[in-house]
Phi, psi and omega in degrees: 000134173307149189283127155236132191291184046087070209068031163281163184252135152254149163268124176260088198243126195197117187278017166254123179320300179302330172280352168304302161319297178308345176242332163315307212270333163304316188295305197265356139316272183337284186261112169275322178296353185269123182259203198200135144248170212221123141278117174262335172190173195331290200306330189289295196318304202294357176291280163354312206267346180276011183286157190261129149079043195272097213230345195196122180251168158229134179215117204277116191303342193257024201271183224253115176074029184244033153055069208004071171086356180286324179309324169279007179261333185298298211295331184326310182274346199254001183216063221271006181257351183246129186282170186193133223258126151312135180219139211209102171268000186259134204209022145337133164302310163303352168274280191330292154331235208337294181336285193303326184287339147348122175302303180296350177298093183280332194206121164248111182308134146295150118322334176280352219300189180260152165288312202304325181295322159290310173328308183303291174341298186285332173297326186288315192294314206279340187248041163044054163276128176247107171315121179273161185283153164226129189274136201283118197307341161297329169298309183302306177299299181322296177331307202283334165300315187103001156295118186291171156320325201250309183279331175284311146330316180287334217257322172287333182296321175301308166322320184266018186066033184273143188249153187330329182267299165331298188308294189328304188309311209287318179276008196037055179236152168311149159287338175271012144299309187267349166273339159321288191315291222287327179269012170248329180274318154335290191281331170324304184281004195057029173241165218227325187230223180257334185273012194257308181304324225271346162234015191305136174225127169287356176285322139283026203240000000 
């Protein structure tokens, strides 16, 4: 991984405490010397990004304002020098694609991803590689199952315990949009309730 100097900033912008920790603590393994500021939502990042000596955010697209990716396309232009690695639990093509075309968008990251998958990421932005997607063998299955890209979304965000009115804030959809998906992922999987979708794996069944 490339060396970062000596009071360089990464932006940690994530609206969950814990994934914030987790990635402060994933980061400083790599880099030790990095230090970090924290975004909880749209408005705190672009605060963030006005900060002196900022060289990198990793910012998860579903945060609070960030108006399903237009607000990181806004940053794109008001910060066009600092690059920024995507974090994601949602991994439609058509999210991936718009995401990526963002100039400054170097990488977009699954949740599910690996640290070696981020490392790669981050190593790509600072020295200003822009990452092709490889779709997450978790994705690849949801295919196989008979989950469109819009019900694998809904299913991962389920996956983190989000209940039916989050997921709606987080998809900018009606919650009774998200109780439709949820009675179409039930039957796709043959299961009955949420904690049975939220754990279903075909390798086993």
């Amino acid at each position: 991984m490339q060396a970062a100097e000596s009071g360089v900033t990464f932006i940690i912008a994530d609206d969950h405490n814990l994934v914030r920790d987790g990635l402060k603590l994933m980061v400083s393994g790599m880099l030790p010397h990095v230090r970090f500021l924290e975004a909880d939502d749209a408005d705190s990042l672009e605060r963030a990004a006005n900060a002196p000596q900022v060289k990198l955010a990793l910012v998860d697209l579903n945060m609070p304002g960030m108006d399903r990716g237009a607000r990181l396309a806004q940053l794109a232009r008001t910060h066009p020098r600092l690059p920024l690695v995507c974090i994601s639990a949602l991994t439609s093509p058509d999210v991936v694609r718009r995401t990526l075309e963002i100039p400054t968008v170097h990488a977009f990251v699954p949740k599910s991803a690996t640290a070696d998958h981020m490392r790669v990421a981050i190593d790509a932005a600072l020295q200003g590689i822009k990452l092709m997607f490889v779709q997450p063998a978790e994705a690849q299955a949801a295919a196989e199952i008979g989950l469109s890209p819009r019900l694998e979304e809904v299913r991962a965000l389920l996956k983190q315990g989000m209940t039916n009115k989050r997921i709606a804030q987080k998809l900018n959809i009606s919650e009774g949009t998200v109780k439709n998906y949820m009675t179409e992922i039930f039957r796709a999987l043959n299961v009955s309730n949420r904690t049975q979708a939220a754990q279903y794996d075909p390798d086993i069944t």
